[in-house]
N, C-alpha and C positions, 0 to 999 in steps of 0.2 A: 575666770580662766580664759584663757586667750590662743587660741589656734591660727595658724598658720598653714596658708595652699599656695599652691606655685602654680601659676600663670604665666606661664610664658617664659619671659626673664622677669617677671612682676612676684612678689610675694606678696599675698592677702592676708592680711591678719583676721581672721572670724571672732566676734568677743563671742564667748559660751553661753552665756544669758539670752542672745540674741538667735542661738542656734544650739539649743542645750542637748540636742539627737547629732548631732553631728552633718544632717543633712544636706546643706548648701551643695557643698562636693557632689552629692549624686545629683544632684535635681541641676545642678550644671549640666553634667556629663547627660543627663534624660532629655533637656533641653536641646545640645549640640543634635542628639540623635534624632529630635522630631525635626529640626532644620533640615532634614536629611528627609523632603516629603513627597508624598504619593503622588501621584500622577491624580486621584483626584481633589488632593490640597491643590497643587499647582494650578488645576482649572480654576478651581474655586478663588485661587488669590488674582488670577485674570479677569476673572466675571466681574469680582469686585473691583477692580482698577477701571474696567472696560464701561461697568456703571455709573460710576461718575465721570468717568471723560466724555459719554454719549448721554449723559442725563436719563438713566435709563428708570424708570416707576418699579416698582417691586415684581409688578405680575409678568413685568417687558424680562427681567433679572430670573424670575421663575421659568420661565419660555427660552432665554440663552441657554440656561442651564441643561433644560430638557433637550434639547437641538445639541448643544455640545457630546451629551451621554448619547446621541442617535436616536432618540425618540421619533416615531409618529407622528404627526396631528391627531391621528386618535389615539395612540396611545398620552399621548400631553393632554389632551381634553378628558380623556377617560380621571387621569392620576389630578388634574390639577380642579377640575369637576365642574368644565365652565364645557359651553358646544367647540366643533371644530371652528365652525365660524368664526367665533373668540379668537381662538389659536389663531386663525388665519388673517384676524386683525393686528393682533400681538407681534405676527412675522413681520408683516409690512410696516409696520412702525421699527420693528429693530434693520430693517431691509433699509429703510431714509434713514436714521439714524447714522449705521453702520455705513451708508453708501454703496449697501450690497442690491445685485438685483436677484440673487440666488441663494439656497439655503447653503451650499458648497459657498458663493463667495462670503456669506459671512461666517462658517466655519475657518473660512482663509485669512478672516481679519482677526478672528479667537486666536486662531495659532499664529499667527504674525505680530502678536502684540505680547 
């Protein structure tokens, strides 16, 4: 058995076999709405883009992250469970990286990109 959904001016034929709940239609309709995302998807799909165009190492990717949310040095050192010192190597690595000489300019390069 063979269903049919409209898209647009497009009509889809769904074969029943392939979708025997009927579900495709919702898990569309769920999917449109997660495209529709949070303010901390949206960081999170920056970090990632911002990661590979600055070659950034996972722990550099962990430390954006924490600096984007407004964390600390201690609080980043506390949650990620490395010293400040760490942290404070980690900055200045994404500080050359980023081209930033501040935790605000590389905030400015998060949200600018």
């Amino acid at each position: 058995m063979t269903r049919s959904i409209q898209r647009g001016n497009r009509t889809q034929r769904i074969d029943r076999e392939l979708d025997p709940f009927g579900l495709l239609p919702h898990t569309a309709s769920a999917l449109a709405v997660a495209r529709e995302q949070s303010p901390e998807t949206r960081r999170s799909h920056v970090i990632v883009r911002l990661a590979a165009a600055w070659r950034l190492t996972k722990r550099e990717i962990d430390v954006l992250d924490l600096v984007a949310r407004g964390m600390t040095n201690a609080t980043m050192a506390s949650m990620l469970g490395i010293s400040e010192a760490t942290i404070e190597f980690h900055l200045s690595r994404l500080f050359d990286k980023a081209g930033a000489e501040t935790r605000s300019a590389l905030l400015s390069r998060l949200l600018g990109a």
